[in-house]
N, C-alpha and C positions, 0 to 999 in steps of 0.2 A: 635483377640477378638472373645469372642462367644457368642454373642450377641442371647436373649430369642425373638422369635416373637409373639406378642402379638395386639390383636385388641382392638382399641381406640375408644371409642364411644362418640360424647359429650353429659352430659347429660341432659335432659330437665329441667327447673329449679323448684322445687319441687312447689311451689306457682299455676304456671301456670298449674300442673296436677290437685291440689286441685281443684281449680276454674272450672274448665272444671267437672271435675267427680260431684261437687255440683251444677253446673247450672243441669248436666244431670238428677243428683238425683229429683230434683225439678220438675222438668218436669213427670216423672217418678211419683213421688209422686201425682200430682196435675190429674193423667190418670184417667178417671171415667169409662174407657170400662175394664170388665174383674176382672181380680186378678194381671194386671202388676204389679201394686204398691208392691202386696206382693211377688210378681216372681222377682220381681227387688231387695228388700229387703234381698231374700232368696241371690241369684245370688251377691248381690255388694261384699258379705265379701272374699270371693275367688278371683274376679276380681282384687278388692283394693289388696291383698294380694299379688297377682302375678306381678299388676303393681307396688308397690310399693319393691318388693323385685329385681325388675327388675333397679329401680333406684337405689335402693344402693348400687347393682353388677357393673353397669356402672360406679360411682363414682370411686369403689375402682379398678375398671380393671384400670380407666382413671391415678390414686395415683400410679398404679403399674406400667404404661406402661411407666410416665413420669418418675418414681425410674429406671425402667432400662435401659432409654436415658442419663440420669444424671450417672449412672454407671458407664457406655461403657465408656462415656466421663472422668469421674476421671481416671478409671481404664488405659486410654490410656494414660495420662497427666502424670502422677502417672510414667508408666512402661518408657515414657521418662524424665523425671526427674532420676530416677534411672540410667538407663543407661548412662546419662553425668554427673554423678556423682553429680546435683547440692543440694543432701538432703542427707540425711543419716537413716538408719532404724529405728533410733529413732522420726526420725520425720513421719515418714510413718503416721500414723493414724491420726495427727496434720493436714497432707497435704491433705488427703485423706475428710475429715471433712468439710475445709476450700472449696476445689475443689467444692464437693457435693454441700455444702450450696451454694453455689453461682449457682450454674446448675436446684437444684430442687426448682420451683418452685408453685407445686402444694398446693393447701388451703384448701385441705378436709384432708390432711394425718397428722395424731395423732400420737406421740410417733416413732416420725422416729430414726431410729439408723444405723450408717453405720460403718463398720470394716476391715481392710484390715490387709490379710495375706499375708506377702511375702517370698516366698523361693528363698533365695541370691543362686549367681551364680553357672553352675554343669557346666561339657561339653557339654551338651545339653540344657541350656540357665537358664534364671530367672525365676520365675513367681511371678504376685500379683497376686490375688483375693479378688476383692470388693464383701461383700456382703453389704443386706440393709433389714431393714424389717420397718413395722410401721402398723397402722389401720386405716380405715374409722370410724369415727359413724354413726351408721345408723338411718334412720328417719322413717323406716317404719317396716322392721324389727324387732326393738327391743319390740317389740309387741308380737311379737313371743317369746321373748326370747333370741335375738340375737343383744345385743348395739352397737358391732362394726362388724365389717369385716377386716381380720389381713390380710395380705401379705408377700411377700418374695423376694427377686434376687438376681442375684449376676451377676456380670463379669468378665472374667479372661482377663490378657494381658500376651502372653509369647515372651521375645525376648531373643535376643543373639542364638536363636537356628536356627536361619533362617540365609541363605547364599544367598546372592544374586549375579547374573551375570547378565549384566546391558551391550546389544547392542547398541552402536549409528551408527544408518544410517543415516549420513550427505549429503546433494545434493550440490555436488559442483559444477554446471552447471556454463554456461557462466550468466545466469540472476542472478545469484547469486552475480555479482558485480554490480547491478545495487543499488539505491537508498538505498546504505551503507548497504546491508544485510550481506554480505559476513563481511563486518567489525564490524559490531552488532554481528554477530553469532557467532565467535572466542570465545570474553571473555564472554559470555552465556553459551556456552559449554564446557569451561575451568570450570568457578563458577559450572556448573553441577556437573562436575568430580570429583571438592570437595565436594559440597556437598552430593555425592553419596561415595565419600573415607571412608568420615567423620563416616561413619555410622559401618565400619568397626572396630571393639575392637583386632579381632586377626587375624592373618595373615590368607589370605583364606574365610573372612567373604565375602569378596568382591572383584569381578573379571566384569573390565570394556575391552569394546572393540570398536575401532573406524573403520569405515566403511565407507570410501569417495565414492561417487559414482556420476558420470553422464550416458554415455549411458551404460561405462562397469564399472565394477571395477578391480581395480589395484592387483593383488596376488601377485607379488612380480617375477622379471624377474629371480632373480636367482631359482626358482622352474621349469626351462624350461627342466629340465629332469624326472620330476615326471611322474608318470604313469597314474594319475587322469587328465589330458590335451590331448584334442582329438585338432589336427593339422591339422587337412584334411581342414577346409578352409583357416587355415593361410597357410599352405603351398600354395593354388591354387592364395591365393592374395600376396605371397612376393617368386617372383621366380626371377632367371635368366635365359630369354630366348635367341635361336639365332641357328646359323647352325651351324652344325657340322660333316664333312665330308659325306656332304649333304643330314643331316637328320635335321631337326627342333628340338629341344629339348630344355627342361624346367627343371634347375633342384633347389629345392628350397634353400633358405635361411638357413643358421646356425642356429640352434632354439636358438641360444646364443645369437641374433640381437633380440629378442622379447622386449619388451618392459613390458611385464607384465601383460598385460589387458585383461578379457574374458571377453564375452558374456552370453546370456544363455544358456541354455542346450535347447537339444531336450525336445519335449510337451513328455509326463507330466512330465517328471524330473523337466523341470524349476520351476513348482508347488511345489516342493517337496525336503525335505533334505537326497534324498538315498545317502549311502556311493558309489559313485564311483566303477566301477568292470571293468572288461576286457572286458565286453562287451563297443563300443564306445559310445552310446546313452545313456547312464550313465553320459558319461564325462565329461568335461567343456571345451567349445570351445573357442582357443586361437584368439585370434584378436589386430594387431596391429593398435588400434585406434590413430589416432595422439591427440585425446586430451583425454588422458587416466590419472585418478587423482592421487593422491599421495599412494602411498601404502598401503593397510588397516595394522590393529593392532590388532593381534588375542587377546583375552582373554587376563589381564593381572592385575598384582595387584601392576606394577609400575606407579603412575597417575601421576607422571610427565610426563612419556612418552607419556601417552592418549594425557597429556594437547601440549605435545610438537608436535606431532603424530597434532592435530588440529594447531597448529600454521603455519603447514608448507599445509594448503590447499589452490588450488588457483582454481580460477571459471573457466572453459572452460568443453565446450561439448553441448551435449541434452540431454532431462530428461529420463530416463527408471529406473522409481521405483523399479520395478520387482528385476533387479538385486541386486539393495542394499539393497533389503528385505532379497530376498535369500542370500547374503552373511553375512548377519547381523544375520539370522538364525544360518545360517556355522560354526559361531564363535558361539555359541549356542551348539553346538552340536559336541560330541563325537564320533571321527573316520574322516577320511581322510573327506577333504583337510585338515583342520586347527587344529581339534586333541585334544577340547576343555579338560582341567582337568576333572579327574575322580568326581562327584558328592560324599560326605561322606553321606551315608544313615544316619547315628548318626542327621544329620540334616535336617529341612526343606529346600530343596534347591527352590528358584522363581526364574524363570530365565523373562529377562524381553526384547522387540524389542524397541528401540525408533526410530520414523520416522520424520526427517524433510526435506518438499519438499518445494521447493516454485513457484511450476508451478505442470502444467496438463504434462501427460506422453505424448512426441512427437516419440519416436524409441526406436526400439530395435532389437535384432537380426534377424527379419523378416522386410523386405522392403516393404510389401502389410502390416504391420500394424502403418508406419505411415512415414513421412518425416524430420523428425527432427525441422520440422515446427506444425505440425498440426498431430493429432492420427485419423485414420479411422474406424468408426465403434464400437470405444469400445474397439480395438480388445486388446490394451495393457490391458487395464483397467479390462476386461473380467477374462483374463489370475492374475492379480493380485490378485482380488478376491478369485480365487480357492487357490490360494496361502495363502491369508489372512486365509482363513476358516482353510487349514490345519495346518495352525502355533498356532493358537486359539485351535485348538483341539490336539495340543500336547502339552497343556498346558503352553505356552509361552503368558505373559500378552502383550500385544503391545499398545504404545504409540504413537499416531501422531499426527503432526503439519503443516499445511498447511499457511508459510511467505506470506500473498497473497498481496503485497501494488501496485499492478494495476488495482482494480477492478475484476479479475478474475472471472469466476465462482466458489465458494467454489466448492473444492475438492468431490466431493462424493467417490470417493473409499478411500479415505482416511479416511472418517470418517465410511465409508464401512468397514476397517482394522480394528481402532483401537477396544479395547474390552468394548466398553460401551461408551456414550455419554459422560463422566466426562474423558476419554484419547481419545478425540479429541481437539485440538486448533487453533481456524486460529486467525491470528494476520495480523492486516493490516498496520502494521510501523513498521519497525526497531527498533525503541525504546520500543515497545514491546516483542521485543526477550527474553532480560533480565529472564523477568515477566514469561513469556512464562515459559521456561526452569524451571527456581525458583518451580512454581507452579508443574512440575512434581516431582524433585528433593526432595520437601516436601509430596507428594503422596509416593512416591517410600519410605522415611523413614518413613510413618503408615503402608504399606507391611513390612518394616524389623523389627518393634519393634512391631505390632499385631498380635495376633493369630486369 
């Protein structure tokens, strides 16, 4: 939607200027020092003039600013009605009418009239366009020769031409089973998955990806021969050692034994979504966590799998955001690890991060930045931020949620992350999960059906 900005002034009530400008006059009149009386006289008719052309402006800015709040809003009602097919274009104007009247409320505006055009479906999407116009009468003005003051607006909605990819980074921590989160969160994030399906008309409108994470996240163990996985500390922690014709030697494990699970990368990689290269410090460090969570799910436009992908998670570990930001990005993004679909320029592509944690970051791949107990310093937290900034500036919208039902501190990096006050949520009960989810779910379809 593209919405006109406009300043709303209210305006003072025409009575109250009178009175005030004839108490002054009086005064004025009654001066016996001078020529005020007739400098006053010369001086009111400009004065009146100005203040008085100044009210009627106000008025109709006020008729005009509340026409295209009342627009926006048909115009979006409007562009989803169309798209679930529940009107048809002969009713469009009828809808669009009915919408308005009900939205505009203002009582200085004369001869209001509103009209919608809409161009039915291209491969590059729909559009309506409301427009509206109507007048003020004016009270001071028309002295001049001016009885009303006319206005104009309009507002567009285009959809269908928007493609959206849609991240869930789920925390599947061990706290995660406590006071039925973990069983709250499932069918919250199932209901998400349709209702973010839903939104889809043609194959490719929408592409969802699941992202389980506690301290690592899970890649998937049969990728142990890719060239994107740096091994230098899984190898130093899963060896066999012992003697050998009396020499000490270590030699390490089958990388076939891996489990699946990295860490994060060297600073600043972990900040950041670079494609992986031969250099190591690029890489992604393997690590056999013993509570390493279910496999992520790149990109995909099967949501049964997403919904089935979320069924099979289970709570163990400690929290480290960081990683299931950055791998929630991964899936985001085109080129090694994960290999996201090629973007169609033909469309608006939003790609979007959801974040649900339900604790404060305790570890992560540095052991001076926290215990799996308690975080030192910030230091995860620090590290997360630089991350959030760059994800925000490559134009990835991100959503977060902080489950907090133990009194917690609310989240600050969380709501640090998300992009604006309105994609942050803490929720302090599982039965707010639901709601939680819901509320983004309906966010997420005014990005897929507004311009």
């Amino acid at each position: 939607m593209a919405p006109r900005n406009l300043i709303s002034v209210a305006p003072m009530r025409n009575s109250v200027i009178f009175n005030r400008v004839r108490t002054a006059a009086g005064q004025f009149a009654k001066a016996d020092q001078g020529n005020i009386a007739v400098l006053f006289a010369i001086a009111a008719v400009p004065i009146l003039s100005f203040v008085g052309a100044a009210i009627d402006y106000t008025r109709a800015n006020s008729a005009r600013s509340s026409m295209q709040a009342a627009l926006d809003s048909t115009a979006l009602m409007l562009a989803k009605d169309l798209s679930d097919n529940t009107i048809t274009s002969s009713q469009i104007n009828t809808k669009a009418q009915a919408y308005f009247t009900a939205l505009y409320t203002n009582t200085d505006a004369r001869a209001v009239t509103v009209s919608a055009t809409y161009s039915a479906s291209t491969p590059q999407g729909s559009t309506i366009v409301i427009t509206g116009s109507g007048n003020v009468p004016t009270d001071f003005m028309k002295i001049a020769g001016f009885p009303q003051i006319g206005f104009d607006s309009s507002s567009t909605s285009v959809w269908g031409n928007v493609r959206m990819r849609v991240a869930l980074a789920l925390d599947v921590t061990g706290s995660m089973n406590d006071d039925g989160k973990m069983t709250a969160m499932k069918p919250a994030a199932k209901a998400l998955i349709d209702q973010i399906g839903a939104l889809a008309k043609n194959p490719g409108d929408v592409y969802i990806s699941v992202v389980p994470f506690a301290k690592d996240v899970n890649v998937g163990a049969s990728n142990y021969n890719q060239s994107w996985i740096n091994w230098s500390e899984w190898d130093d922690d899963n060896k066999s050692c012992g003697w050998n014709n009396g020499n000490y030697t270590c030699t390490p494990y089958n990388h076939n034994t891996w489990n699946g699970c990295v860490t994060d990368r060297d600073q600043d990689y972990d900040t950041k979504n670079t494609t992986p290269t031969s250099a190591s410090n690029t890489k992604f460090y393997a690590e056999q966590y013993n509570a390493c969570p279910a496999q992520l799910l790149p990109l995909t436009t099967d949501f049964a799998a997403a919904k089935s992908k979320v069924d099979s998670l289970v709570p163990n570990g400690g929290t480290n955001q960081p990683i299931g930001i950055a791998w929630g990005w991964q899936s985001l993004t085109q080129g090694a690890p994960l290999n996201a679909p090629a973007e169609d320029p033909n469309y608006t592509n939003k790609r979007v991060l959801i974040v649900m944690s339900d604790g404060l970051n305790t570890q992560d791949r540095w052991p001076a930045y926290g215990n799996g107990q308690v975080q030192y310093n910030n230091s995860i937290d620090n590290r997360q931020k630089i991350q959030c900034d760059n994800i925000k500036a490559a134009g990835v919208t991100i959503y977060t949620m902080h489950v907090n039902t133990r009194g917690d501190p609310t989240s600050a990096v969380l709501q640090y992350c998300a992009s604006g006050s309105d994609k942050f949520t803490t929720v302090t009960s599982s039965s707010q999960i639901m709601t939680a989810f819901t509320a983004i779910g309906t966010s997420l379809s005014k990005l897929r059906v507004a311009k």
